[in-house]
C-alpha positions as CSV (number, residue, x, y, z in Angstrom):
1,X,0.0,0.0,0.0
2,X,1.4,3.7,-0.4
3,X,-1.9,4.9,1.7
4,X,-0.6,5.9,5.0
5,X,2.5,4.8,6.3
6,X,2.5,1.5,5.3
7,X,5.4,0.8,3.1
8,X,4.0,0.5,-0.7
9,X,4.6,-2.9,-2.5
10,X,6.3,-1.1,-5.3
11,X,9.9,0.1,-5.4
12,X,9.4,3.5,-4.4
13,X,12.6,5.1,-3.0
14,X,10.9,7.2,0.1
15,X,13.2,9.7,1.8
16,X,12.6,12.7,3.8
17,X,12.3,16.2,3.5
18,X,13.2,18.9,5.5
19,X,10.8,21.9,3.7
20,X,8.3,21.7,1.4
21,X,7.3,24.8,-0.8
22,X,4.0,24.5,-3.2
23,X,3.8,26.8,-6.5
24,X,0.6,27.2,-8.2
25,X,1.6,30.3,-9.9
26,X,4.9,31.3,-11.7
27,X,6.1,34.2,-10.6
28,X,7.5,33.1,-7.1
29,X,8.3,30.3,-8.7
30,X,10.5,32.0,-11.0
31,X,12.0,34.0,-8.2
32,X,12.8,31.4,-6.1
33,X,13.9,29.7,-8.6
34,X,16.4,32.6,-9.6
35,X,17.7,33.2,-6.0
36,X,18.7,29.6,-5.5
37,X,20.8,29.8,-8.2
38,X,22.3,32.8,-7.3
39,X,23.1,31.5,-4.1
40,X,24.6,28.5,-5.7
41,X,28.5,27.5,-4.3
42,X,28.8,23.9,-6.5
43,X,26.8,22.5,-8.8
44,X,23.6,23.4,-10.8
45,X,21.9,20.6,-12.8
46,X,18.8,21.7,-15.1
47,X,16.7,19.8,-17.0
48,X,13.5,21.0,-18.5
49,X,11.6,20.8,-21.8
50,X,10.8,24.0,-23.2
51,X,14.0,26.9,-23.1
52,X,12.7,30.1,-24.6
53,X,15.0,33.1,-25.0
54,X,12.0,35.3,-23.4
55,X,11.5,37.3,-19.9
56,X,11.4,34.2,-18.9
57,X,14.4,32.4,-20.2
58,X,16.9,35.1,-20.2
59,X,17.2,36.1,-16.9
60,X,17.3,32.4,-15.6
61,X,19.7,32.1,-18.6
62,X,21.9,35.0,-17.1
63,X,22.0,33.6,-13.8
64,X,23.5,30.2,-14.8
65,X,26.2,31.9,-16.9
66,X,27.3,34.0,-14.0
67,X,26.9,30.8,-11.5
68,X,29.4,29.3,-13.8
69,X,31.7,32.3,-14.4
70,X,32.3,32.0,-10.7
71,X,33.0,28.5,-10.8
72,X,29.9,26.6,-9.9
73,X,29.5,23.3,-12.6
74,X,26.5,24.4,-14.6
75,X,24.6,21.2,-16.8
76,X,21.6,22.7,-19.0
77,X,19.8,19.6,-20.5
78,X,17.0,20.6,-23.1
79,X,14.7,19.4,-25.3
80,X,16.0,19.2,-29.4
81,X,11.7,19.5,-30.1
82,X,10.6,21.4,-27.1
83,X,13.3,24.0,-27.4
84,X,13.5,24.2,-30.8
85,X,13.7,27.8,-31.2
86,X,16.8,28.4,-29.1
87,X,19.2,30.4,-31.8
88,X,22.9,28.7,-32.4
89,X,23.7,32.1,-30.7
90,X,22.2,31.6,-27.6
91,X,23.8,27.8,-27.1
92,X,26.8,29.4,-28.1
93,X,26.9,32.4,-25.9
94,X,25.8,29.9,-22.8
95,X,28.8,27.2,-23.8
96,X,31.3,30.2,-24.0
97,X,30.9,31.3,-20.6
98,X,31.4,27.4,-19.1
99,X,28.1,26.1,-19.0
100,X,27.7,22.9,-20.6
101,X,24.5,22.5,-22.7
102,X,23.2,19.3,-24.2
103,X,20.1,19.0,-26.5
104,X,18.3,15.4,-25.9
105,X,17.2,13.8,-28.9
106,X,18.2,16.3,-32.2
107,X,15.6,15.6,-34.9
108,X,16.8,13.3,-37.4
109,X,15.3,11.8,-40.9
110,X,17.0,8.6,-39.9
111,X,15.4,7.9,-36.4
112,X,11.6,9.1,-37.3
113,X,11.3,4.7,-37.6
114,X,12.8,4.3,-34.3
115,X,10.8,4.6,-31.0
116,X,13.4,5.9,-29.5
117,X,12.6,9.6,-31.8
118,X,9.2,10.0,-29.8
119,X,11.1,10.0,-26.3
120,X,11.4,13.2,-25.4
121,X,12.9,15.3,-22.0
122,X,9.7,16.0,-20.6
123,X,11.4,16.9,-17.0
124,X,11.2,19.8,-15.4
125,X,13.8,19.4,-12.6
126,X,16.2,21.5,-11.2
127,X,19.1,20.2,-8.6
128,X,21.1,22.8,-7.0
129,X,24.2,21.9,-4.6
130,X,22.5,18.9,-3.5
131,X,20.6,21.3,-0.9
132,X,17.7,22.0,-3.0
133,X,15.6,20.5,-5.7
134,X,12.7,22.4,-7.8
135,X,10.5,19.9,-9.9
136,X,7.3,20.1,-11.4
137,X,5.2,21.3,-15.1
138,X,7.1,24.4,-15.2
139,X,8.9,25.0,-18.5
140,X,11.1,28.0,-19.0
141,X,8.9,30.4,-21.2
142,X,7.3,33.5,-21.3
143,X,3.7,31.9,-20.8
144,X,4.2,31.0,-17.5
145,X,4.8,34.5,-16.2
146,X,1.3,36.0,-18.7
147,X,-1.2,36.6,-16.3
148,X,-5.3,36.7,-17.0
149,X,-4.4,36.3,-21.0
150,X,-6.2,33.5,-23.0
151,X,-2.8,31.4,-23.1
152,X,-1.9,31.8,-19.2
153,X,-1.0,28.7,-17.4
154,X,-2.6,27.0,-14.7
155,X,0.4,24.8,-13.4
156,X,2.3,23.4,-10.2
157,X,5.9,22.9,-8.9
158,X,7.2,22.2,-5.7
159,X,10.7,23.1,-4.0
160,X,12.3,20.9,-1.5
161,X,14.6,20.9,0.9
162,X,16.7,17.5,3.1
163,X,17.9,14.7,2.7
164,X,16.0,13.0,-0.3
165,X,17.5,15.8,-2.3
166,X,20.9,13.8,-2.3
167,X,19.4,11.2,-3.2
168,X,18.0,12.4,-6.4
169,X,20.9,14.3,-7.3
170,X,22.5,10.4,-7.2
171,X,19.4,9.0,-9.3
172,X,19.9,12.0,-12.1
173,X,23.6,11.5,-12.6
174,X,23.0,8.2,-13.0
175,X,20.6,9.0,-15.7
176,X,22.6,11.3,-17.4
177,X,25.7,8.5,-17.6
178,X,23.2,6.6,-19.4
179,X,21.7,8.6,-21.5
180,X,24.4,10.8,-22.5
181,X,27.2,8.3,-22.2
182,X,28.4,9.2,-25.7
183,X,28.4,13.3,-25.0
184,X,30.0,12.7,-21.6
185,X,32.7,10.8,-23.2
186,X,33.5,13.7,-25.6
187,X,33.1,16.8,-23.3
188,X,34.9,15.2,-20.9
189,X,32.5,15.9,-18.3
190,X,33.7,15.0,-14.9
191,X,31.5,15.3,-11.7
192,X,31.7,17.6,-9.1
193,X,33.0,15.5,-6.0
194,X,30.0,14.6,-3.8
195,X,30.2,16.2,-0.6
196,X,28.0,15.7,2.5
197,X,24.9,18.0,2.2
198,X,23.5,20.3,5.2
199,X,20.3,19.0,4.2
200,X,21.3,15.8,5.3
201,X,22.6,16.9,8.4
202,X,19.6,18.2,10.2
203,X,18.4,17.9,13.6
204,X,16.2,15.4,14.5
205,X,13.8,17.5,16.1
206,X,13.2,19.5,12.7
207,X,10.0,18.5,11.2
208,X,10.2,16.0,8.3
209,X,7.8,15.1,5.7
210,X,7.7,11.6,3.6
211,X,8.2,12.3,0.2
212,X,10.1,9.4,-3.0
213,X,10.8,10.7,-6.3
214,X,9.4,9.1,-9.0
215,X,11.1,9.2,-12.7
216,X,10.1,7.3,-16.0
217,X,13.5,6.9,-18.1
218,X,14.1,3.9,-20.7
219,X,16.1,1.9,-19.2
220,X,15.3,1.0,-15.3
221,X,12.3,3.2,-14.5
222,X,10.5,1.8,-17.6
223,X,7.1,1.9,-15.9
224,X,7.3,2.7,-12.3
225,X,5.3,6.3,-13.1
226,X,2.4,3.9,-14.2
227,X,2.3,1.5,-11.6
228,X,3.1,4.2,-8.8
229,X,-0.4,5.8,-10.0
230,X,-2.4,2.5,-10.2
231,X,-1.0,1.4,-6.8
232,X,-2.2,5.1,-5.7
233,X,-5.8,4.4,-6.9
234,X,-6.3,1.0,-6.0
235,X,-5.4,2.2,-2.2
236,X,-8.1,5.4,-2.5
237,X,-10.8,5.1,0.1
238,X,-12.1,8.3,-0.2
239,X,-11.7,11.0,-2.7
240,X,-9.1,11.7,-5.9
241,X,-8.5,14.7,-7.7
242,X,-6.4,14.7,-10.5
243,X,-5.0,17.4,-13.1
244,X,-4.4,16.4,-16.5
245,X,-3.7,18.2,-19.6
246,X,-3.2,15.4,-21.9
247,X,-5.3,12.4,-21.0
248,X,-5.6,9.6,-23.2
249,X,-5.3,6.9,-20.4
250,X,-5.0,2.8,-20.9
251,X,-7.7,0.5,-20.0
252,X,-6.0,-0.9,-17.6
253,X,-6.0,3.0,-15.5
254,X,-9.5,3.6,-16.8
255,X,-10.7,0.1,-14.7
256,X,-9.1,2.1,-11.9
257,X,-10.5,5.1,-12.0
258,X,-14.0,2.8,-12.3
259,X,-13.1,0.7,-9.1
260,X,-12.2,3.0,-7.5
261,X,-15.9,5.1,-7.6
262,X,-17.8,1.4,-7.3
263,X,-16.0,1.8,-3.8
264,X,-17.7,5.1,-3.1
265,X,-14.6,7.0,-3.8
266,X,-15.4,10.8,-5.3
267,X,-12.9,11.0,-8.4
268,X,-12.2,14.3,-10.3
269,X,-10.7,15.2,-13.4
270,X,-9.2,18.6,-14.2
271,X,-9.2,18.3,-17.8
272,X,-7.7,20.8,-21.1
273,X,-10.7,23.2,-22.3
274,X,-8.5,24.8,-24.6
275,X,-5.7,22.9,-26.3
276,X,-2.9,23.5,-28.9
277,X,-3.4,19.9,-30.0
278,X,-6.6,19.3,-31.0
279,X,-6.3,15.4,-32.2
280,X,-5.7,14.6,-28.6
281,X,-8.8,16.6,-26.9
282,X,-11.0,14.8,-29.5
283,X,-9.8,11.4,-28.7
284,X,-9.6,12.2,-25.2
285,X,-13.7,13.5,-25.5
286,X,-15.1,9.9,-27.0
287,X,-13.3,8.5,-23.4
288,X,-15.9,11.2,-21.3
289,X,-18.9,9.3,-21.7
290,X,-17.4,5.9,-20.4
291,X,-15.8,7.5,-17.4
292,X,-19.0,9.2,-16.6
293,X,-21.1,5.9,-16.4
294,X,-18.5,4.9,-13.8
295,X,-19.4,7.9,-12.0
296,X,-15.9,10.0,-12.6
297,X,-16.6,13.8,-12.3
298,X,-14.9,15.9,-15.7
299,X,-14.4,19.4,-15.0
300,X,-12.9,21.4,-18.4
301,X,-10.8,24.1,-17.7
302,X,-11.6,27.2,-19.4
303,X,-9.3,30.3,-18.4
304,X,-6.5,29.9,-19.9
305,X,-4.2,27.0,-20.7
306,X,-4.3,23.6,-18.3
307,X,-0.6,22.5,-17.4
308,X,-0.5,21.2,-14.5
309,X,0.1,17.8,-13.9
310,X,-0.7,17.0,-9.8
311,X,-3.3,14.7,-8.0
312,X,-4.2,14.0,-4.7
313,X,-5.2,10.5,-3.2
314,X,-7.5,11.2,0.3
315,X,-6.1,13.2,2.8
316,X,-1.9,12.9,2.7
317,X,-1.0,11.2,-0.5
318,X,0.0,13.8,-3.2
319,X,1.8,13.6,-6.2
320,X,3.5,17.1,-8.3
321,X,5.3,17.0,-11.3
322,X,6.1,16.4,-15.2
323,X,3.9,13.2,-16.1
324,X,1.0,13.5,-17.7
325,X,-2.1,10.9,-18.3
326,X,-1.2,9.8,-21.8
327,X,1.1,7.1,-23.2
328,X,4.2,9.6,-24.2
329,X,4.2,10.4,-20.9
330,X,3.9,6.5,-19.7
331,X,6.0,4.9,-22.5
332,X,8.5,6.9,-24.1
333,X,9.5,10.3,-22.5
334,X,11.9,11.4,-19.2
335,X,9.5,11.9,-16.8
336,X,10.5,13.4,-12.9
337,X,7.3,13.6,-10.2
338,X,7.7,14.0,-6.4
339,X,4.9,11.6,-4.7
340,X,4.6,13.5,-1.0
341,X,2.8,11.6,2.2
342,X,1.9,14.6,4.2
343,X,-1.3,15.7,5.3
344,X,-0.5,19.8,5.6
345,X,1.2,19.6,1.8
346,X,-1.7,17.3,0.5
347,X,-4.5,19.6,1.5
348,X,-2.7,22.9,-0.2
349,X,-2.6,21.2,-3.3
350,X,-6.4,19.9,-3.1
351,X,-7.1,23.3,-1.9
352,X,-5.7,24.6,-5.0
353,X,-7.2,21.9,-7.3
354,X,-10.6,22.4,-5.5
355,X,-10.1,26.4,-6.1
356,X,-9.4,25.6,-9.8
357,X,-12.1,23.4,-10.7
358,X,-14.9,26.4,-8.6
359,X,-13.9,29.2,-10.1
360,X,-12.1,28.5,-13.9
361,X,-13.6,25.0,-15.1
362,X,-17.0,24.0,-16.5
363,X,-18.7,21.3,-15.6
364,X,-19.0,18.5,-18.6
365,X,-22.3,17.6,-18.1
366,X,-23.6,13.7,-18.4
367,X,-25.1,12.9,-21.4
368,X,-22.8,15.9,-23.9
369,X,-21.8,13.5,-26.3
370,X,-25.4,13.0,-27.3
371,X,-25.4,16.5,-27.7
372,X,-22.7,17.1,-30.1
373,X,-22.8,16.9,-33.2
374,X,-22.7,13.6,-35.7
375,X,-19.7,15.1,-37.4
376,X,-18.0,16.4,-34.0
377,X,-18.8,12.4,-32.6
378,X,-17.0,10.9,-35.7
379,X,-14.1,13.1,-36.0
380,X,-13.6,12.7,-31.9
381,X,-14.2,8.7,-32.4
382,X,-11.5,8.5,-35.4
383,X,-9.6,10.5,-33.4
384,X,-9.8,7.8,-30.5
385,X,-9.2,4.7,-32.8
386,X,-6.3,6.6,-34.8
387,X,-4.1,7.2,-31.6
388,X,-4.9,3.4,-29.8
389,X,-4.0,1.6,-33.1
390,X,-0.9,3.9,-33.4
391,X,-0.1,3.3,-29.6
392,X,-0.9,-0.4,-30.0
393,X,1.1,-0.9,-32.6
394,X,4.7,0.2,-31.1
395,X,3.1,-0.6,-27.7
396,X,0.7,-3.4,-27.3
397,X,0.3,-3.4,-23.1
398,X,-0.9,-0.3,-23.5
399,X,-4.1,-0.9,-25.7
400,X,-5.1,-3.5,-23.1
């Protein structure tokens, strides 16, 4: 079980934590954010999707070059897709002044047949000195900053302090050995020297909450994301509340959220009102009616854009992070989420979630899809069957 306590019957790595911080808004992320790396004496690791050279990116851009200049080892890992619009400049300028920068997965004609093209970076994780960790939906663009515009972000990230901070600083450089074995080789990149953290080193009378990262990689973490969620749901007794922007979920999750209500446990779905990819809100629509017979709640949200990616499982389990409800975000891309067991940091987030779905979400009423229109039903239906027989071809498991 992860409910409670107990310990959970899946390999999840549970540390502690010293501090906690919740963002449901960017700028304090952002600032935050910026300080900490200011303040950095060692070692800054970044990884995150989206890079934009905008008020958002260039002033976090800034800070790493000067955190290098004075000596601190600086890794920026990107997206090749989601930061597609960084200029050879820009890389350039960042390289020159000792920060190393990698791109993860440059498009290439040759590997469009290989599954391996369609994994992506889809972290947002930040490690700093191996004090302090930032993870979470929050890319490094302008959007995240525009307030009460029709593309603002409604999103989540979560700062954290102690000692489970070393012990994903261990887990990412043993992803980035494997991943970028080849680049490492060829820079020459040599680790910092680990040292013992402060955040390890705290009293035993400060405060600590129960928290185990969580990351979805090809190699070992193939699908502990997925089975960290369905252990999550099968253990719900009372209430779930989950954002999503991207849901297209397997059977097998969908006969979880369904058990889960035949128990008499309230689910809801924050789900994308408006969306930039419109083949995957169609396909996601046909699923509405079928989780509504099961008695699942759907709440579209409607003032601005849907990002984040969070849930919360009865009163202390809580999860925050990259991973969405959809099979890139199961099968093939670099997921990061921190799952917390803490009743004070649960009930922010579902005090956020709750806020969200009261005052910017519409309800989708039962029995919509008898309202739409015949050519909306087809076009959502063909848009269902296209992406489970292009799933279910590369990945079978998932169609089941």
């Amino acid at each position: 079980m992860i409910r409670g306590h107990a310990q959970p019957d899946i390999n999840l790595l549970w540390s502690a934590a010293t501090e906690l911080k919740l963002y449901d808004e960017a700028e304090t992320y952002f600032k935050d954010l910026l300080n900490a790396i200011h303040s950095a004496q060692k070692e800054i690791i970044f990884q995150v999707y989206i890079f934009k050279e905008d008020e958002a990116g260039v002033p976090v851009a800034k800070a790493l070059v000067a955190a290098a200049k004075k000596g601190v080892f600086v890794q920026l890992l990107v997206d090749a897709i989601g930061s597609n619009e960084l200029s050879a400049d820009f890389l350039s300028m960042m390289r020159e002044s000792g920060c190393r920068v990698y791109l993860y997965q440059p498009l290439s004609f040759w590997k469009l047949k290989s599954k391996r093209f369609w994994s992506r970076n889809h972290r947002k994780l930040v490690l700093i000195d191996q004090e302090i960790a930032f993870l979470g939906g929050m890319n490094v663009e302008g959007r995240q900053l525009r307030k009460n515009l029709p593309e603002a972000y409604f999103d989540h990230a979560v700062q954290v302090k102690g000692p489970v901070v070393a012990k994903i600083e261990s887990r990412t450089r043993a992803f980035v050995d494997r991943h970028l074995k080849v680049w490492r080789i060829f820079s020459g990149l040599k680790w910092p020297r680990r040292t013992s953290s402060r955040a390890a080193k705290q009293q035993d009378h400060i405060r600590r909450q129960r928290v185990a990262y969580v990351e979805r990689d090809n190699f070992r973490y193939r699908t502990l994301m997925e089975r960290t969620l369905v252990q999550a749901l099968r253990d719900s007794r009372q209430s779930v509340i989950i954002s999503a922007p991207y849901f297209f979920p397997g059977m097998n999750i969908y006969r979880h959220f369904r058990d889960a209500c035949e128990r008499g446990v309230t689910v809801d779905l924050i789900l994308q009102g408006k969306t930039e990819f419109k083949l995957f809100q169609l396909a996601s629509a046909s699923l509405y009616p079928l989780l509504q017979r099961a008695g699942v709640r759907l709440h579209e949200y409607e003032s601005g854009l849907l990002h984040s990616k969070a849930a919360v499982f009865d009163q202390n389990l809580s999860t925050v992070g990259s991973c969405n409800l959809d099979p890139l975000s199961f099968l093939v891309n670099l997921e990061a989420n921190l799952w917390v067991d803490d009743q004070d940091f649960s009930q922010k987030l579902r005090k956020s979630l709750e806020l969200a779905i009261e005052k910017d979400c519409c309800p989708i009423e039962v029995g919509f899809w008898e309202r739409l229109s015949f050519a909306k039903r087809w076009l959502s239906l063909l848009g269902y069957y296209f992406l489970r027989l292009f799933v279910g071809f590369f990945y079978p498991r998932y169609s089941r």
